[in-house]
N, CA, C and O atoms as a Tripos MOL2 file, in Angstrom:
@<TRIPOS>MOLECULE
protein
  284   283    71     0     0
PROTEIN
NO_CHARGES

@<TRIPOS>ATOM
      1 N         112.8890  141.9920  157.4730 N.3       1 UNK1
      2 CA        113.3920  141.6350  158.7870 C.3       1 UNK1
      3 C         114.8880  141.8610  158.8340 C.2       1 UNK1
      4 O         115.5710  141.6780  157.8260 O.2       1 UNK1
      5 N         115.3220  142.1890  159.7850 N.am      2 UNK2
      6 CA        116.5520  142.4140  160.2330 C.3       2 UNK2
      7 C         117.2870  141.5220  160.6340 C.2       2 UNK2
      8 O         117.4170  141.3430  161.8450 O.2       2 UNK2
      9 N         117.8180  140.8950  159.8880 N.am      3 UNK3
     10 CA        118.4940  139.7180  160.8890 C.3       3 UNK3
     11 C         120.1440  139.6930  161.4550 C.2       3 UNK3
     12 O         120.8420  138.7510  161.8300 O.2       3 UNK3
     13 N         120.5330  141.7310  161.2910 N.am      4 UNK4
     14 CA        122.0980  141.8720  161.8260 C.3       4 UNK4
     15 C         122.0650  141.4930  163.1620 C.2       4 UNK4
     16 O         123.1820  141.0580  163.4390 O.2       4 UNK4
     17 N         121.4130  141.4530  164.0110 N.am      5 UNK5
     18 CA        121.4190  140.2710  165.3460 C.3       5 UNK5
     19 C         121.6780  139.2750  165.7790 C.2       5 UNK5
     20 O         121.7210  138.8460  166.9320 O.2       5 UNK5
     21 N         121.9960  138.5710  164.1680 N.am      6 UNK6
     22 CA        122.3590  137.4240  164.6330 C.3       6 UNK6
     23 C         123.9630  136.8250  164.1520 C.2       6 UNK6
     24 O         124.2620  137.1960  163.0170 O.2       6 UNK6
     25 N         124.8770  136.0800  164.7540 N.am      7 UNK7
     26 CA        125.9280  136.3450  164.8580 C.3       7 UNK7
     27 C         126.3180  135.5630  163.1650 C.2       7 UNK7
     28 O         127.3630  135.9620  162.6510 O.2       7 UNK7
     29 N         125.4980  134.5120  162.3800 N.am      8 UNK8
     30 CA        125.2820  134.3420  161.3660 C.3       8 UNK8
     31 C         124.3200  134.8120  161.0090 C.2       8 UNK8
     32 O         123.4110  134.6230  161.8160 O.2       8 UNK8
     33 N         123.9250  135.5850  159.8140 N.am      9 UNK9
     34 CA        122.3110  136.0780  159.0030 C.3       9 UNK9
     35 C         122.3710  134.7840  158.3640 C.2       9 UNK9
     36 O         123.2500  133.9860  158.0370 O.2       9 UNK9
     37 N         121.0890  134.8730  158.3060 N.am     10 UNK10
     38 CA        120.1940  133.5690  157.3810 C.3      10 UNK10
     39 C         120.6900  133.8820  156.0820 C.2      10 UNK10
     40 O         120.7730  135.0520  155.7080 O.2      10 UNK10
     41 N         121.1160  132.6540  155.1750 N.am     11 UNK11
     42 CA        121.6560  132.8420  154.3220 C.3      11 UNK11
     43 C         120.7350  131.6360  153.2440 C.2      11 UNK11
     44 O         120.2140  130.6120  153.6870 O.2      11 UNK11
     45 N         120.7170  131.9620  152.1330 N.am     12 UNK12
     46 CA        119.7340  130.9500  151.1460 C.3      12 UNK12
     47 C         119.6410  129.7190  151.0220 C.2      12 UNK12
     48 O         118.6670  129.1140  150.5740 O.2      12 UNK12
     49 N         121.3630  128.9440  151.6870 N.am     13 UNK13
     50 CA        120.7900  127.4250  152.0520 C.3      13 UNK13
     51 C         120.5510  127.1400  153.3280 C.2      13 UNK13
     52 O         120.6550  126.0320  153.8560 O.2      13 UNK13
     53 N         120.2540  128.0630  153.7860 N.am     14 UNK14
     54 CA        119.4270  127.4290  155.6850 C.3      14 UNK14
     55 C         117.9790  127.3480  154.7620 C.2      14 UNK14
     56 O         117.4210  127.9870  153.8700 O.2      14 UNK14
     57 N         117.7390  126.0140  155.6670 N.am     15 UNK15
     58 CA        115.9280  125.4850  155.1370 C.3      15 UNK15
     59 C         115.1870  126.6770  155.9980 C.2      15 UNK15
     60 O         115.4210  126.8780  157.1900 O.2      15 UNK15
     61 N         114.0660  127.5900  155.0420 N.am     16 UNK16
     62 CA        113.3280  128.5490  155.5580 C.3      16 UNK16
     63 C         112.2390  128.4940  155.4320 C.2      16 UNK16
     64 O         111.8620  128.2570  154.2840 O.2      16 UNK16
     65 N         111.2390  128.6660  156.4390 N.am     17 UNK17
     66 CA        109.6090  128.2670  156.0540 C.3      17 UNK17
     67 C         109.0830  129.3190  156.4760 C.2      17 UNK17
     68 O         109.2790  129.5050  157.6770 O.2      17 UNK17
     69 N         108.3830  130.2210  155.8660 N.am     18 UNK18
     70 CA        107.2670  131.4670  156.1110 C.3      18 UNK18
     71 C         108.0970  132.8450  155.5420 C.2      18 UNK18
     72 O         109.2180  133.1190  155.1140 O.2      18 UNK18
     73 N         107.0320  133.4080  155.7710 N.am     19 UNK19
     74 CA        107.3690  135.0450  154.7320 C.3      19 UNK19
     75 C         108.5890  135.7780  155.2080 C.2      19 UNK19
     76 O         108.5420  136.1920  156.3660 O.2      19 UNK19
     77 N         109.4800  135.9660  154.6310 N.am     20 UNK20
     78 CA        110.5360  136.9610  154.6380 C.3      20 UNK20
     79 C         110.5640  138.3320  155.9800 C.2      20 UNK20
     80 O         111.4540  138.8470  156.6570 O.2      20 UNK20
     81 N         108.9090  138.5240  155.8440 N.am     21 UNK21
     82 CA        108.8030  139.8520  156.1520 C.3      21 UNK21
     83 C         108.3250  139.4730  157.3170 C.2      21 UNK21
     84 O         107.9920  140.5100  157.8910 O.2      21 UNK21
     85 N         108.0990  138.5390  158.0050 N.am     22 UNK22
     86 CA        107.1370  137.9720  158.8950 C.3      22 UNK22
     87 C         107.9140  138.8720  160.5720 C.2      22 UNK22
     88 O         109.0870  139.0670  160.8910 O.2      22 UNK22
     89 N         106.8500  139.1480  161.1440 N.am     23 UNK23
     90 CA        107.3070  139.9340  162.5340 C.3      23 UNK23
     91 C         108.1400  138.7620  163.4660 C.2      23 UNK23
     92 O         108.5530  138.9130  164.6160 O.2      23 UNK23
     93 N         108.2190  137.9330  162.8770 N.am     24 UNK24
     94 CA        109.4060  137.0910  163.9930 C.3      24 UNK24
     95 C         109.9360  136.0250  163.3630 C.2      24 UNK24
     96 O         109.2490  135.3280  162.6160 O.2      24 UNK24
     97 N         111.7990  135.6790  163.7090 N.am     25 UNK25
     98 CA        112.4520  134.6500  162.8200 C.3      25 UNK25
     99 C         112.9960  133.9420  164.0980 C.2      25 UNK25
    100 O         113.9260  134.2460  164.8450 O.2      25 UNK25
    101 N         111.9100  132.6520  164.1110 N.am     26 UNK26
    102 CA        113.0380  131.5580  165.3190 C.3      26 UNK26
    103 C         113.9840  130.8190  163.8560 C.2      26 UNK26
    104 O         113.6970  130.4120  162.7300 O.2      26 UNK26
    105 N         115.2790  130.9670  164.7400 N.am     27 UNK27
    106 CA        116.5120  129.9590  163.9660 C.3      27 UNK27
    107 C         116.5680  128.6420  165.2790 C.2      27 UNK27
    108 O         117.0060  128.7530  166.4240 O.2      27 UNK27
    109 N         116.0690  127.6550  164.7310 N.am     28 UNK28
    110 CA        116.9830  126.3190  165.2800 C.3      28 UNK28
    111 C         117.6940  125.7320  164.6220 C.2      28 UNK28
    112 O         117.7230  125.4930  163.4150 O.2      28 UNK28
    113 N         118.6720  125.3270  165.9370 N.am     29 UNK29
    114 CA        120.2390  124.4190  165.4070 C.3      29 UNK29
    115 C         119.8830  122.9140  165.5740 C.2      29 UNK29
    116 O         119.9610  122.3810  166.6810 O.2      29 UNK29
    117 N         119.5990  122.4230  164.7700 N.am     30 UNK30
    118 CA        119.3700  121.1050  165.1130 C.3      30 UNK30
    119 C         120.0040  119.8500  165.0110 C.2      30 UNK30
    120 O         121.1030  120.1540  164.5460 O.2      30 UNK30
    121 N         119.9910  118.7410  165.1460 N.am     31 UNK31
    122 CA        120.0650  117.2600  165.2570 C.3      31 UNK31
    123 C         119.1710  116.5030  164.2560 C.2      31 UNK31
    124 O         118.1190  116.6550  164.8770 O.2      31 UNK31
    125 N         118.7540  115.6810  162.9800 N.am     32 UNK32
    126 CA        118.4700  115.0600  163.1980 C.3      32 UNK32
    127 C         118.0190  113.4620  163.6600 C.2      32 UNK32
    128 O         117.0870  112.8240  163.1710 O.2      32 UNK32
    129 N         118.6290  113.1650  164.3660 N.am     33 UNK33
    130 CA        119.2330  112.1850  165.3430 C.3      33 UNK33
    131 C         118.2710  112.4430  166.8240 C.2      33 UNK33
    132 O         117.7750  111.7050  167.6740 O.2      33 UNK33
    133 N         118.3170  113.5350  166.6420 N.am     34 UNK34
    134 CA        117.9270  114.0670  168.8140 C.3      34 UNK34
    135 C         115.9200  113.8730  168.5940 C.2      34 UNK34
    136 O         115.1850  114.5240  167.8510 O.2      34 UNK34
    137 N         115.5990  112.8610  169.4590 N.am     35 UNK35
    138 CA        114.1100  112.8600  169.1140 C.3      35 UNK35
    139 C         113.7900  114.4520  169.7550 C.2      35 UNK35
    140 O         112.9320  115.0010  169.0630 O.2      35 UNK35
    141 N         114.1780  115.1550  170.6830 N.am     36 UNK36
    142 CA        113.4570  116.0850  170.8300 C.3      36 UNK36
    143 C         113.3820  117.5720  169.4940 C.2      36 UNK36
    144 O         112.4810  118.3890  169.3070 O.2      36 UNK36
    145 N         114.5750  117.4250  168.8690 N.am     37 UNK37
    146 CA        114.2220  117.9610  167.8470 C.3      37 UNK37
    147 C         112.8150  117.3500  167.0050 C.2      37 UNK37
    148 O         112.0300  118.1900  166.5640 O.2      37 UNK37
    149 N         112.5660  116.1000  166.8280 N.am     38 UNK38
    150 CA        111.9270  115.8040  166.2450 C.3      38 UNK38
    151 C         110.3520  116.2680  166.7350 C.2      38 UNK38
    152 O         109.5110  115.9940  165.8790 O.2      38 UNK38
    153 N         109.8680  116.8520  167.8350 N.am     39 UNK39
    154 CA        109.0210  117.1150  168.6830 C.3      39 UNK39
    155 C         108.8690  118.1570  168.6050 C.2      39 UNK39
    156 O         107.7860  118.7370  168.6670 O.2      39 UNK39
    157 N         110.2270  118.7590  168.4050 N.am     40 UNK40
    158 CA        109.6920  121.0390  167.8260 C.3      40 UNK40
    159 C         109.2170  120.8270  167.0920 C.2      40 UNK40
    160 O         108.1710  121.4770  167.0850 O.2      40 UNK40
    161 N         109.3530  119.8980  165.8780 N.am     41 UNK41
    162 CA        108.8200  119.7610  164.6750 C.3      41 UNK41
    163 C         107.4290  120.0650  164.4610 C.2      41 UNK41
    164 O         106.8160  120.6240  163.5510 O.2      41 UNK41
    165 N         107.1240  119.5680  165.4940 N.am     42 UNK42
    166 CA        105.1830  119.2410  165.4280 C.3      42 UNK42
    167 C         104.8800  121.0230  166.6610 C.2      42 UNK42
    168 O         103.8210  121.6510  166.6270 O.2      42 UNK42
    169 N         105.7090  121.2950  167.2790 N.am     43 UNK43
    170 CA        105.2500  122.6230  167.9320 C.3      43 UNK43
    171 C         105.2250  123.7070  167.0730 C.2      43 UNK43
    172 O         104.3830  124.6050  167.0520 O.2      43 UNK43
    173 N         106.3770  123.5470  166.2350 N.am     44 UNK44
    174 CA        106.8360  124.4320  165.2570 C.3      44 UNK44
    175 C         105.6230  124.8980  164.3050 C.2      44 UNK44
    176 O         105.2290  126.0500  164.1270 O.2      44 UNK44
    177 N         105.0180  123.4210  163.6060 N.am     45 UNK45
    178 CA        103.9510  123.0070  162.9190 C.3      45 UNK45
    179 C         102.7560  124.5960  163.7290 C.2      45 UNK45
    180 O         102.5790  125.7490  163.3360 O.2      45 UNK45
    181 N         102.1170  123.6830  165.1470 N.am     46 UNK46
    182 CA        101.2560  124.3360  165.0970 C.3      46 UNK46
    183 C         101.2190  126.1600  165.6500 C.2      46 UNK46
    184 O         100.1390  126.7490  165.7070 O.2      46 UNK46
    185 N         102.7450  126.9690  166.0700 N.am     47 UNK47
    186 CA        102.6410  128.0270  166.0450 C.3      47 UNK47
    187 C         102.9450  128.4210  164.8970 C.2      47 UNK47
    188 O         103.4040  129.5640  164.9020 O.2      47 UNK47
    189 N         102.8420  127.6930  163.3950 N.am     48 UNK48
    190 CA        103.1740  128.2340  162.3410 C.3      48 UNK48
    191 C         101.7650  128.4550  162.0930 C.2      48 UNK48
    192 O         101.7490  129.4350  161.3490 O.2      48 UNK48
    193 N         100.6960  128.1230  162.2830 N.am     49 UNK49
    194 CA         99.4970  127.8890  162.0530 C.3      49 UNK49
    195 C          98.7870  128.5080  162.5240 C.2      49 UNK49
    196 O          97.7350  128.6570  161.9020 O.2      49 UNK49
    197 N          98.9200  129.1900  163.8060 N.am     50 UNK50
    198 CA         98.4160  130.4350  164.9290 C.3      50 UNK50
    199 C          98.3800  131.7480  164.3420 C.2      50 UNK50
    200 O          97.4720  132.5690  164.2180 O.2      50 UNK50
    201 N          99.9540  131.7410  163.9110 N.am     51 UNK51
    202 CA        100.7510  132.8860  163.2440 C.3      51 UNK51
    203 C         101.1780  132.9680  161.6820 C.2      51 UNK51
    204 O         102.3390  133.2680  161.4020 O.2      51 UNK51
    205 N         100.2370  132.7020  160.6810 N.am     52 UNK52
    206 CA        101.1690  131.7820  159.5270 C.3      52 UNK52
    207 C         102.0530  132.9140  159.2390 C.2      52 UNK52
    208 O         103.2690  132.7340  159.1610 O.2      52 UNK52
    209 N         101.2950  134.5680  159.0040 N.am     53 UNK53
    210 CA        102.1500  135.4850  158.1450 C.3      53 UNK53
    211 C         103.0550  136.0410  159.1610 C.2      53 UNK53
    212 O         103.6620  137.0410  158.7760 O.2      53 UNK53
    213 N         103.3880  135.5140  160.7740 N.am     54 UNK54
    214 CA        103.7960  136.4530  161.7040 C.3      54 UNK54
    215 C         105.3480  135.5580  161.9880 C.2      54 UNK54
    216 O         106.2300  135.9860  162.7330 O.2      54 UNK54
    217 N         105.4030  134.6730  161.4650 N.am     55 UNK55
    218 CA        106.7190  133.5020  161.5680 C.3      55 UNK55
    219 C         107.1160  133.0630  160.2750 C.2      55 UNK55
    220 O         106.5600  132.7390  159.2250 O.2      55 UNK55
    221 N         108.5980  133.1950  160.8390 N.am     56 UNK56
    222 CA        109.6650  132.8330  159.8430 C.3      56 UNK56
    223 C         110.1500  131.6340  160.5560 C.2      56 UNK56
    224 O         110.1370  131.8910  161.7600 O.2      56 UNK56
    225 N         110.6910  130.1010  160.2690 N.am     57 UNK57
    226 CA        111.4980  129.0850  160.8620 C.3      57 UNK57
    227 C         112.5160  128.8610  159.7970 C.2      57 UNK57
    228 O         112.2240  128.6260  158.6240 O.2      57 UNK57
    229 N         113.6160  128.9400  160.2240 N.am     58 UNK58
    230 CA        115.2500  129.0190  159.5400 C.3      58 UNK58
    231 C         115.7390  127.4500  161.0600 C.2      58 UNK58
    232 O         115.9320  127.3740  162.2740 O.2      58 UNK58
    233 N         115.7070  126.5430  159.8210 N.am     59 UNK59
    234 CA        116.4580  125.3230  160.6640 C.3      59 UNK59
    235 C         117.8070  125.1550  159.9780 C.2      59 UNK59
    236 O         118.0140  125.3530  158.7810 O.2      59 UNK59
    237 N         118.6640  124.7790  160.8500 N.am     60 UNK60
    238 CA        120.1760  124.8190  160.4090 C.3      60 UNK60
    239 C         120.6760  123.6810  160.8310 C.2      60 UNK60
    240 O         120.6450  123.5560  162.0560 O.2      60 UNK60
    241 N         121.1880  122.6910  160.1580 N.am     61 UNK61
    242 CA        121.6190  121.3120  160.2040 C.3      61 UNK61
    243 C         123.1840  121.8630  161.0050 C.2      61 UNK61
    244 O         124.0990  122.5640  160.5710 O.2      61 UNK61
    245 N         122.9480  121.0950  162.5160 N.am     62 UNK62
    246 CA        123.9710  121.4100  163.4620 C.3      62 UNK62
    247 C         124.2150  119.8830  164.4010 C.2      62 UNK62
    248 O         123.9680  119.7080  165.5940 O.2      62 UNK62
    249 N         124.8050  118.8480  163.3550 N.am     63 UNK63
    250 CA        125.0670  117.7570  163.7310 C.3      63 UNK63
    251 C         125.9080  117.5930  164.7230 C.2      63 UNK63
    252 O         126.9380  118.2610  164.8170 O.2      63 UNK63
    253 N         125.5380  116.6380  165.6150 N.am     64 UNK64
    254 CA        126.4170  116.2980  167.1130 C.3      64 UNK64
    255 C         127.0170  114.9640  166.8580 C.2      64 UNK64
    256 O         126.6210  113.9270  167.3910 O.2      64 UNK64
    257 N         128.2430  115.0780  165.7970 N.am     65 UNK65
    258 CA        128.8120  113.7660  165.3350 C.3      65 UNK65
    259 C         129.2500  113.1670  165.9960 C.2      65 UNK65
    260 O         129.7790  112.1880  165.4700 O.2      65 UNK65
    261 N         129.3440  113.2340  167.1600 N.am     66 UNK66
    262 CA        130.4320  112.7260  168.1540 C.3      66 UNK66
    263 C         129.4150  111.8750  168.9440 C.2      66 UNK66
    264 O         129.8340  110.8740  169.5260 O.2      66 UNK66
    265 N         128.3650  112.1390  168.9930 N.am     67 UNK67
    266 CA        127.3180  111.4130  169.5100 C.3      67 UNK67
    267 C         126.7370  110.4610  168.4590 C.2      67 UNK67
    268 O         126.5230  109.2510  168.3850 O.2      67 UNK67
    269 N         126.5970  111.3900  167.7860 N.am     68 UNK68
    270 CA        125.5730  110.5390  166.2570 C.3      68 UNK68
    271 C         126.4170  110.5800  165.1400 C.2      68 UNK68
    272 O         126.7570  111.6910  164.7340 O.2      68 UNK68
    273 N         126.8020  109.6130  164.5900 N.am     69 UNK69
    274 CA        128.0090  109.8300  163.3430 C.3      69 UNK69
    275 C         126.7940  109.1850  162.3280 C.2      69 UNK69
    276 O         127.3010  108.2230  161.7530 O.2      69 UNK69
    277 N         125.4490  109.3560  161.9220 N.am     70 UNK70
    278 CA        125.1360  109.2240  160.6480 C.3      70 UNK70
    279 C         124.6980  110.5160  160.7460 C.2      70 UNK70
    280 O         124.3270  110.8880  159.6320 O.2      70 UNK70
    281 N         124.5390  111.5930  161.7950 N.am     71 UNK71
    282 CA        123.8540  112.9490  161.6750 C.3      71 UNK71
    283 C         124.8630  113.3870  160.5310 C.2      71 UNK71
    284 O         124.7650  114.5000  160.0140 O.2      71 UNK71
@<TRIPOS>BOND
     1     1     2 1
     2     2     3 1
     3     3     4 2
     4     3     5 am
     5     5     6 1
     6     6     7 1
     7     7     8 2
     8     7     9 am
     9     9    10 1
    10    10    11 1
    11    11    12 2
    12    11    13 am
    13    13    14 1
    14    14    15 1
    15    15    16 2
    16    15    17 am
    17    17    18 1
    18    18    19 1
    19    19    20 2
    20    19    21 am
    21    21    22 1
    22    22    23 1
    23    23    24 2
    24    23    25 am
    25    25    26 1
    26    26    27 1
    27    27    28 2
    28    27    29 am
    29    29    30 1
    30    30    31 1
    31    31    32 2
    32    31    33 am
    33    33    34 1
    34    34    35 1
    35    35    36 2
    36    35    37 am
    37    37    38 1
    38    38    39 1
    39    39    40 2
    40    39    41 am
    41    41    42 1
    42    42    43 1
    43    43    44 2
    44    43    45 am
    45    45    46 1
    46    46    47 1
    47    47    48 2
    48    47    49 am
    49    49    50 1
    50    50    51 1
    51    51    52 2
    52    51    53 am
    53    53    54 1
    54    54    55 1
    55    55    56 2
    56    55    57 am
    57    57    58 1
    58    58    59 1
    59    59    60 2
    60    59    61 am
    61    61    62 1
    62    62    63 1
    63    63    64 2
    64    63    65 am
    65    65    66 1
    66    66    67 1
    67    67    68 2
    68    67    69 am
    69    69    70 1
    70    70    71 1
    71    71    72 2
    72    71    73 am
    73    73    74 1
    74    74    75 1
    75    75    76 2
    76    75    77 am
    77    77    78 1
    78    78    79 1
    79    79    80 2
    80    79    81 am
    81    81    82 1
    82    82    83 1
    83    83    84 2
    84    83    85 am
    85    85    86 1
    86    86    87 1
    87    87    88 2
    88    87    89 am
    89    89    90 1
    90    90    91 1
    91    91    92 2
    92    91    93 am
    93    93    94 1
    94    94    95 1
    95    95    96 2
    96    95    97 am
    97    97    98 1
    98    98    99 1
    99    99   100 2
   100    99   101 am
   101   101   102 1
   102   102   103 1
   103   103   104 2
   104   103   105 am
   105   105   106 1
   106   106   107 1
   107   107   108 2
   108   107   109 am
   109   109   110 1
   110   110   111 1
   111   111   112 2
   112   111   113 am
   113   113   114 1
   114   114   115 1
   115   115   116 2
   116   115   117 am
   117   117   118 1
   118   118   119 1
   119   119   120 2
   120   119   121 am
   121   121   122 1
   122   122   123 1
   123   123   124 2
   124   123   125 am
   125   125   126 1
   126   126   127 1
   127   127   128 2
   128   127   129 am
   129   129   130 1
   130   130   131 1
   131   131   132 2
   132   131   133 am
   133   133   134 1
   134   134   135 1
   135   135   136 2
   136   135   137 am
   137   137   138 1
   138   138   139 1
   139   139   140 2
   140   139   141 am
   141   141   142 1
   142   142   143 1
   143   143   144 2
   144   143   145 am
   145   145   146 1
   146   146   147 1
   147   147   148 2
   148   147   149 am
   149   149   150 1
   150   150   151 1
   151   151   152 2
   152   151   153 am
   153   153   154 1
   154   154   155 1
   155   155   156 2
   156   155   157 am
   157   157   158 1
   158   158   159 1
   159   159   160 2
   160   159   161 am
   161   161   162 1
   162   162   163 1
   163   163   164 2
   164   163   165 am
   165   165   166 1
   166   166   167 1
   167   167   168 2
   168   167   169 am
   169   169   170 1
   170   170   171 1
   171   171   172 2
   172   171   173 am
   173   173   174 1
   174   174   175 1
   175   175   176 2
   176   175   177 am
   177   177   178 1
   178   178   179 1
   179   179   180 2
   180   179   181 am
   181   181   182 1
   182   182   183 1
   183   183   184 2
   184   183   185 am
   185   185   186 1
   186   186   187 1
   187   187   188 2
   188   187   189 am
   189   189   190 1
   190   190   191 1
   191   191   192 2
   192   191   193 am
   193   193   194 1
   194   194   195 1
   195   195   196 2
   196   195   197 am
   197   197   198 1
   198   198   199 1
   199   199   200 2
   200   199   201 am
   201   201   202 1
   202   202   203 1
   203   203   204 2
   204   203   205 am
   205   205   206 1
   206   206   207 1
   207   207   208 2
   208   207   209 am
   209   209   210 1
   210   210   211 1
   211   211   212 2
   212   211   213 am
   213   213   214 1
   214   214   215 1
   215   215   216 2
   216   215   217 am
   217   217   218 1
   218   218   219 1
   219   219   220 2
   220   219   221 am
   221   221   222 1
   222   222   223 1
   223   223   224 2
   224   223   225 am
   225   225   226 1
   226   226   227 1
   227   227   228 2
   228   227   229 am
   229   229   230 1
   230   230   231 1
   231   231   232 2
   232   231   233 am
   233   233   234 1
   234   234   235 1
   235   235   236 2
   236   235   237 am
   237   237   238 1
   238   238   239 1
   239   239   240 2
   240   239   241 am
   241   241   242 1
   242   242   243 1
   243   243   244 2
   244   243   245 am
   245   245   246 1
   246   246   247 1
   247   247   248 2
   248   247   249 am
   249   249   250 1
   250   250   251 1
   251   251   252 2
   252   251   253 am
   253   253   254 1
   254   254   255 1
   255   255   256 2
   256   255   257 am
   257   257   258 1
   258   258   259 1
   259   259   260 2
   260   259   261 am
   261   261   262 1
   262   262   263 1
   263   263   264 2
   264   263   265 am
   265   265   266 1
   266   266   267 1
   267   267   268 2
   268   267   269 am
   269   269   270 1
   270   270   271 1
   271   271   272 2
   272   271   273 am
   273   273   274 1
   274   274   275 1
   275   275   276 2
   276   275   277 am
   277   277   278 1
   278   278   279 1
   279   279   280 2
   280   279   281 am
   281   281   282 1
   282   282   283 1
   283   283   284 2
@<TRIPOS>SUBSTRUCTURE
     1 UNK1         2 RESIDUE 1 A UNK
     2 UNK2         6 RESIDUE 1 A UNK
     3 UNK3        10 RESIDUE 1 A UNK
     4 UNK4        14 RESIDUE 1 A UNK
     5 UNK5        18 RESIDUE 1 A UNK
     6 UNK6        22 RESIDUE 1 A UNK
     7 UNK7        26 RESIDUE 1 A UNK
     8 UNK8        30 RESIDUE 1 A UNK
     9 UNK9        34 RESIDUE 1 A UNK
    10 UNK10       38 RESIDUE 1 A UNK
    11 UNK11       42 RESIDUE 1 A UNK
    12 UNK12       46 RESIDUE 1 A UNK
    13 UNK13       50 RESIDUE 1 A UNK
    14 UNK14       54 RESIDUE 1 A UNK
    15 UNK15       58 RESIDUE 1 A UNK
    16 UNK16       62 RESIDUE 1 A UNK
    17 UNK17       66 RESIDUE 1 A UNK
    18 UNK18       70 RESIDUE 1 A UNK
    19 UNK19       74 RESIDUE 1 A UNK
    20 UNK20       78 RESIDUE 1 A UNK
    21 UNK21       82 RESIDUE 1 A UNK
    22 UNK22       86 RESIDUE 1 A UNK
    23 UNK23       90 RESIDUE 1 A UNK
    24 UNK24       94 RESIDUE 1 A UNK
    25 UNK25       98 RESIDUE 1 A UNK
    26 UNK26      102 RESIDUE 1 A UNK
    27 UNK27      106 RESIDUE 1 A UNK
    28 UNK28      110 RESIDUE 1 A UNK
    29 UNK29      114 RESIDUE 1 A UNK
    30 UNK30      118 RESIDUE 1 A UNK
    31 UNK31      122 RESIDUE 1 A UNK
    32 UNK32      126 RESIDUE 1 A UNK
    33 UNK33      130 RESIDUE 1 A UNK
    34 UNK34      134 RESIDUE 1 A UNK
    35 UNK35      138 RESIDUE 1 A UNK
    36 UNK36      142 RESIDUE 1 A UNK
    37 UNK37      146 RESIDUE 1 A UNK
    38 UNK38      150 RESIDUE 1 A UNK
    39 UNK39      154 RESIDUE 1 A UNK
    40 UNK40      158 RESIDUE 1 A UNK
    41 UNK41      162 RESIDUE 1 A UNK
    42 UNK42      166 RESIDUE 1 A UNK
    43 UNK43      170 RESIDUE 1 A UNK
    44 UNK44      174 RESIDUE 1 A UNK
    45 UNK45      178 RESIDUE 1 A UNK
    46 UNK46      182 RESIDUE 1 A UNK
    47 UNK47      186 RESIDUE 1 A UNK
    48 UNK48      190 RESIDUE 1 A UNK
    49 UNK49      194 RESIDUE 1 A UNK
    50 UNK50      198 RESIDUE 1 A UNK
    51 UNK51      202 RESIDUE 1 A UNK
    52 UNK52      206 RESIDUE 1 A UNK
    53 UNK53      210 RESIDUE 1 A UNK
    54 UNK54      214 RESIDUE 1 A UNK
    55 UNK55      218 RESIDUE 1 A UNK
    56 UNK56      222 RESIDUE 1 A UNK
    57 UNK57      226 RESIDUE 1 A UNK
    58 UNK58      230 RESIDUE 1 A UNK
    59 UNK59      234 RESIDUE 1 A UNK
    60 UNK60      238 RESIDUE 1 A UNK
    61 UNK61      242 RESIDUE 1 A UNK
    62 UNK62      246 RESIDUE 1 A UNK
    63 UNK63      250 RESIDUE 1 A UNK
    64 UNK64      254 RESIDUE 1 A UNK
    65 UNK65      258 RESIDUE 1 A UNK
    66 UNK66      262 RESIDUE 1 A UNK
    67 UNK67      266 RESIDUE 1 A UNK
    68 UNK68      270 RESIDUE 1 A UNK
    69 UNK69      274 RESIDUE 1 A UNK
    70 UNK70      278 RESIDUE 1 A UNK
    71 UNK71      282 RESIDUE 1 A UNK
């Protein structure tokens, strides 16, 4: 996969779940603090499951300290 598209490439400590090679990479920036992050969680879950070898998920700890200071 190509990931010069993106203005950071996935790099080895972003948390990564599914094959390298997989025909599609969602990156989320997340919270965890924000319940709706906590809710991709479980969407995430089941289009990983639709698609297992066709998805890549790259989550990137993108704390909103100013809101949440234990994020």
């Amino acid at each position: 996969m190509n990931d010069s598209r993106l203005l950071l490439p996935i790099r080895p400590f972003d948390q990564i779940h599914g094959p390298e090679d997989a025909a599609y990479t969602l990156v989320e920036y997340g919270d965890y603090e924000v319940a709706v992050c906590g809710r991709l969680y479980v969407i995430l879950g089941d289009l990983e499951r639709e698609i297992p070898s066709g998805l890549r998920v790259v989550f990137r700890h993108h704390p909103l300290s100013g809101i949440h200071p234990r994020a």
